[in-house]
ROZA-604339 format. One record per residue (C-alpha): x, y, z. Coordinates in pm, whole numbers, padded with zeros to 5 digits, always signed. Example, Ala and Ser with C-alpha at 12.3 -4.5 7.8 and 13.67 -1.06 7.14 Angstrom:
BEGIN
+01230-00450+00780;+01367-00106+00714;
END
This chain:
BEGIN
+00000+00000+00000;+00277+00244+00112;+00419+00197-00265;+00110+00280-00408;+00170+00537-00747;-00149+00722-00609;-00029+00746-00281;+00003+01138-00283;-00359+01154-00348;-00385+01020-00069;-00124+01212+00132;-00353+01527+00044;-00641+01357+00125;-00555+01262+00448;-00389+01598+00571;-00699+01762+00454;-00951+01527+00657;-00744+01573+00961;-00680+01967+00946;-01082+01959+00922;-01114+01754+01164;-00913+01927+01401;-01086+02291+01272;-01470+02131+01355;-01308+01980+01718;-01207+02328+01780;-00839+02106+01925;-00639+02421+01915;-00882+02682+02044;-00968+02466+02335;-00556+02464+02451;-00524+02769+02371;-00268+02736+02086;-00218+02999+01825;-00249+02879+01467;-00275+03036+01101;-00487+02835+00937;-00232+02753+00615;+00032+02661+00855;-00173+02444+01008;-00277+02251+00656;+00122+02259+00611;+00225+02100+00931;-00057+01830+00859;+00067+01797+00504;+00424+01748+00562;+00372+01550+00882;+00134+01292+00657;+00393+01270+00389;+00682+01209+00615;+00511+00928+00795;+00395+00785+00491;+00703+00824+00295;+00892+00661+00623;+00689+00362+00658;+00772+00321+00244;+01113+00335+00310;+01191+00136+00617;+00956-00136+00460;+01204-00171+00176;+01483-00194+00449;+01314-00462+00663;+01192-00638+00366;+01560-00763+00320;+01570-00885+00668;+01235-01085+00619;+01229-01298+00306;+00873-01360+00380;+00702-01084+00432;+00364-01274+00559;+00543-01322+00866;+00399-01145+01185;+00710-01023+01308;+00732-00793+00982;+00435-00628+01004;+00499-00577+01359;+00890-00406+01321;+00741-00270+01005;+00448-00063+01243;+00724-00016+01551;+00980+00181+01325;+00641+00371+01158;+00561+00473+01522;+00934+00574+01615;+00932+00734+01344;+00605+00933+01337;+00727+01080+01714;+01025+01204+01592;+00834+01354+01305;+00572+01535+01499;+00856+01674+01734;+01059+01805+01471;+00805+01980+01256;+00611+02132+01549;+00922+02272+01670;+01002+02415+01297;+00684+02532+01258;+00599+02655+01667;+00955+02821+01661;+01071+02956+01310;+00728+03028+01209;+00477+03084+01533;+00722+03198+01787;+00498+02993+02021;+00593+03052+02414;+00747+02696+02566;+00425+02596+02704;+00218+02606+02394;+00520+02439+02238;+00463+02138+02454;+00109+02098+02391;+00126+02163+02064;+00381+01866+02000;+00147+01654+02218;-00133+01735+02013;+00140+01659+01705;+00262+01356+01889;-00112+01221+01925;-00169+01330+01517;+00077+01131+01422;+00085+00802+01605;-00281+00783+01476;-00177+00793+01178;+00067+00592+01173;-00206+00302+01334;-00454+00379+01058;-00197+00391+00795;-00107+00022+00867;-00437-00096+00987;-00545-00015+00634;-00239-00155+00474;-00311-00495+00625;-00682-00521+00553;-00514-00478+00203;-00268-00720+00212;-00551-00969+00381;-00762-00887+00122;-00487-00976-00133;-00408-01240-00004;-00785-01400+00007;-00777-01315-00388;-00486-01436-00425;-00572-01778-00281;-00884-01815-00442;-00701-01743-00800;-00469-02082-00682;-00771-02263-00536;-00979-02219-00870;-00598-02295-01104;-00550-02615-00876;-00893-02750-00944;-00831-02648-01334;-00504-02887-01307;-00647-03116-01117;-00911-03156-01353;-00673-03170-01643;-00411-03427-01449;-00738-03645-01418;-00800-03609-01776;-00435-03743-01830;-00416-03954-01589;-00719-04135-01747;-00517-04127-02115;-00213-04248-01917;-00419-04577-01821;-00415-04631-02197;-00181-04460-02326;-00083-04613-02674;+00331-04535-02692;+00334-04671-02324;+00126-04975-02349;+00293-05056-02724;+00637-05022-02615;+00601-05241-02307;+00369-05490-02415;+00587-05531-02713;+00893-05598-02529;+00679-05842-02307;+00567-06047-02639;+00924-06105-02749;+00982-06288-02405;+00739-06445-02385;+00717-06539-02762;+01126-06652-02713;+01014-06826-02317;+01261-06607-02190;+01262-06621-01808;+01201-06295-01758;+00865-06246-01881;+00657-06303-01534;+00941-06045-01388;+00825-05787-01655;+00454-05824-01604;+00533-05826-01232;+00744-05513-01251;+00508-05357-01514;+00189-05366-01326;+00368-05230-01017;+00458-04896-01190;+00098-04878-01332;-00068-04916-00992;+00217-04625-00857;+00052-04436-01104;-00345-04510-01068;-00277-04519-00666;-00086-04165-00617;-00310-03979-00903;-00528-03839-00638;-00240-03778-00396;-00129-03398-00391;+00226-03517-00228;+00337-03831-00169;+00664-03973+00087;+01007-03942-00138;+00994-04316-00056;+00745-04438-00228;+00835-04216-00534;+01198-04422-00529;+01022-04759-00518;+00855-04682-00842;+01234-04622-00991;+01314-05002-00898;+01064-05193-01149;+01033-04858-01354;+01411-04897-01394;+01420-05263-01517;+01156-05166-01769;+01360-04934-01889;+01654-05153-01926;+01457-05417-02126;+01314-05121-02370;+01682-05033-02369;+01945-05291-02299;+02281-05072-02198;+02184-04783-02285;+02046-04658-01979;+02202-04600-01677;+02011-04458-01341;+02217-04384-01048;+02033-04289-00776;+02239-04140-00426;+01967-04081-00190;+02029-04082+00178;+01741-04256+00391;+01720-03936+00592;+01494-03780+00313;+01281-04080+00277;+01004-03918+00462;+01024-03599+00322;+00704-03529+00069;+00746-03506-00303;+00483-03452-00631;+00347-03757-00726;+00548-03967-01071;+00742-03621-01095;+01087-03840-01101;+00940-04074-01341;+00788-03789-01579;+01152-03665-01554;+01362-03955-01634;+01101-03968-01957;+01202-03665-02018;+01597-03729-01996;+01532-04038-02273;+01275-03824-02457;+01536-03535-02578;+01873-03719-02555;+02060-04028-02750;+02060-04337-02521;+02209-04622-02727;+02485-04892-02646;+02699-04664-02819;+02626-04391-02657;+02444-04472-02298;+02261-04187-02126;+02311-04163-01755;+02041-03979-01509;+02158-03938-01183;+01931-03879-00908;+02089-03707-00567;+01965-03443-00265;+02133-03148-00252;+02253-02888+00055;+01934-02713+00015;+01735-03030+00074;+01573-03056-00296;+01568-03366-00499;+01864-03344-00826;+01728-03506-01129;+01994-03463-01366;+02135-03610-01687;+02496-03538-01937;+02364-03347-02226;+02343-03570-02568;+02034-03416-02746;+01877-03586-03031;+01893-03387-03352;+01537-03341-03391;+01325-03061-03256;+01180-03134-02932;+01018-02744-02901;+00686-02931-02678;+00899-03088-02486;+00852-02814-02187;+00482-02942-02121;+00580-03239-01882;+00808-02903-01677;+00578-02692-01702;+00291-02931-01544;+00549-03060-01244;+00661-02634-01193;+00302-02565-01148;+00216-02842-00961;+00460-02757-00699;+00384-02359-00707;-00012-02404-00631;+00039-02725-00379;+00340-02623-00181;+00437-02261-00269;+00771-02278-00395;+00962-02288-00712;+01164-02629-00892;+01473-02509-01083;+01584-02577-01453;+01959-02536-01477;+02094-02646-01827;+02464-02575-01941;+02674-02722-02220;+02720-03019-02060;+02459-03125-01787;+02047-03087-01807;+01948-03066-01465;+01606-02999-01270;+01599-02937-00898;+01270-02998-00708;+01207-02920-00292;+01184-03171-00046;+00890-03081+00162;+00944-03186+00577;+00664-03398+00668;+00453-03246+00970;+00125-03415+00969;+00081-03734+00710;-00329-03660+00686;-00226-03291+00577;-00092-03394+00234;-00223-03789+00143;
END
C-alpha cells in the first residue's frame, strides 16, 4: 500500500480530513494554541507525507531482513519503526513550525507537539491498519485465483491420468517388449509383467495424492528402472544417491518418473552412446534429477509441457519454485523436499 503510485492523493487527502477535523473539534482553540490556518494545513501535510514516505522506506529496508514478508514479526517491526518514526516527526516539525514560524511561548510548544505527537501516532495506526486489511484482502484473492488454477489442473491431471491408463506409446512399447519374451520363453517375462503392473498401480494409486513420501516415489524407480533396461538394454544407466534421511520428506506424485522420460525423450541413449540420469539431494534439501547433455537432432520445441505441469504443480500445492539449470554439458532440474509435519495434511 505504502508503494502505491497514487499514494500522494492520498497524502492530500488525508492531511486535509485531519486539518478539518481538528478545525470542527475546535483542538487548538480549546488549549489555547495559536495557529494560522495555512500553517496548520502545512504541518498536517508534511507530517502525513513524512510518515507515509517513512513507513515506504523502512519497509524496503526490513523487507531484506524478512524474506517472507507474511510473517507477523514484519508487520509488527514494520508498524514499531512507523511509530518511532512518526514521534520524531511530529517533534521536529512542530518545533520548525511553533519556533521559526509561530514563535509559540514553551508551554504552547509542549502541547502543541502533544497534540502533534497524538496526530501522528494515529496515523501511523490507521496507515497500517489499512495496509493490512489490504494485504488480507490480497491475499484472500490471491488464494482463491490458486484454489480455482488447482482445481483447473487437477481436472486436467485427471483427464491425463485417465489417457495415461491407456496410453498407446506406453502400453505398445512395453507390451511389445513383453511379447518377445514371452514369444522366445525367456525367463524374464513373469518379472516384466510383475514389474510392469507395479509402476501402473504407482501411477493409478498416487493420481489423487497432492504429495506423496520421497519413498514411495523411489520404489517406483526399482521396477520402472528394469523396464527401462529391457526397452533399452545398456543404454540406460540410473544412479540414484539418496540418503534414507529424506525418505520421509514429501514429493509430487510420478514427478521423477515424468523426468527420467524426459531425460530419454530429448537425448541419444544407445549402447553406443548410454545416457546416464543421476538422481541425488542437494545442501538445500531438494531432490537433483539430472542427466549429461546428448540431445537428439530433432526438434523437441513441446517438450517443456511435462516441466511446465510438475513447476506448477509444486507452485499451487506447496508454494515454492523447482529449478531448470541447463549448461553445455549437464540438463538438470531441482525440485524441494517438503518436511513432513502431519501425514493426513498432504495424502
Amino acid at each position: 500500500m505504502f508503494s502505491h503510485k497514487y499514494r500522494y492523493i492520498f497524502i492530500l487527502l488525508l492531511a486535509g480530513y485531519s486539518y478539518l477535523n481538528t478545525l470542527f473539534s475546535e483542538v487548538y482553540r480549546y488549549y489555547h494554541v495559536p495557529n494560522v490556518w495555512y500553517e496548520l494545513i502545512l504541518f498536517f501535510f508534511f507530517l502525513t507525507f513524512l510518515i507515509w514516505e517513512g513507513n515506504r522506506f523502512t519497509g524496503i529496508l526490513i523487507q531484506k531482513l524478512f524474506h517472507d514478508t507474511t510473517r507477523p514479526a514484519y508487520f509488527f517491526l514494520h508498524f514499531l519503526s512507523g511509530l518511532i518514526l512518526s514521534i520524531m516527526a511530529s517533534i521536529g516539525l512542530t518545533y520548525i513550525f511553533g519556533v521559526h514560524f509561530s514563535n509559540l511561548p514553551k508551554e504552547k510548544l509542549e502541547i502543541s507537539t502533544k497534540l502533534a505527537i497524538t496526530y501522528g501516532t494515529r496515523v501511523n495506526l490507521f496507515l497500517h491498519v489499512l495496509n493490512g486489511i489490504l494485504f488480507i484482502g490480497n491475499q484472500l484473492r490471491k488464494k482463491q485465483l490458486e484454489a480455482e488454477e488447482l482445481k483447473r489442473i487437477n481436472a486436467q491431471s485427471e483427464l491425463q491420468n485417465i489417457k495415461n491408463q491407456v496410453n498407446p506409446h506406453f502400453l505398445f512399447n512395453n507390451l511389445n517388449v513383453l511379447s518377445t519374451l514371452v514369444m522366445k520363453e525367456h525367463p524374464d517375462a513373469n518379472r516384466f509383467i510383475e514389474e510392469f503392473s507395479k509402476v501402473y498401480r504407482h501411477v493409478l494409486t498416487s493420481q489423487q495424492k497432492e504429495l506423496i513420501p520421497l519413498q514411495a516415489e523411489l520404489e517406483l524407480i526399482e521396477p520402472y528402472i528394469f523396464l527401462l533396461k529391457k526397452r533399452f538394454p545398456e543404454s540406460i544407466f540410473i544412479e540414484i544417491n539418496v540418503p534414507a534421511i529424506y525418505f520421509t520428506f514429501l514429493i509430487i506424485p510420478v514427478a521423477v518418473q515424468m523426468l527420467i522420460e524426459n531425460a530419454i525423450k530429448h537425448n541419444i541413449a544407445s549402447t553406443t552412446k548410454p545416457l546416464t540420469i543421476k538422481l541425488s539431494v542437494d545442501n538445500e534439501e531438494r531432490l537433483t534429477v539430472s542427466n549429461i547433455l546428448q540431445l537428439k537432432a530433432v526438434d523437441n520445441s513441446t517438450g517443456q509441457i511435462g516441466l511446465k505441469n510438475i513447476a506448477q504443480r509444486y507452485k499451487i500445492i506447496t508454494g515454492r519454485d523447482i529449478e531448470i539449470v541447463q549448461s553445455d554439458i549437464h540438463f538438470s532440474v531441482y525440485l524441494p523436499l517438503i518436511r513432513a509435519q502431519h501425514e493426513s495434511d498432504y495424502f
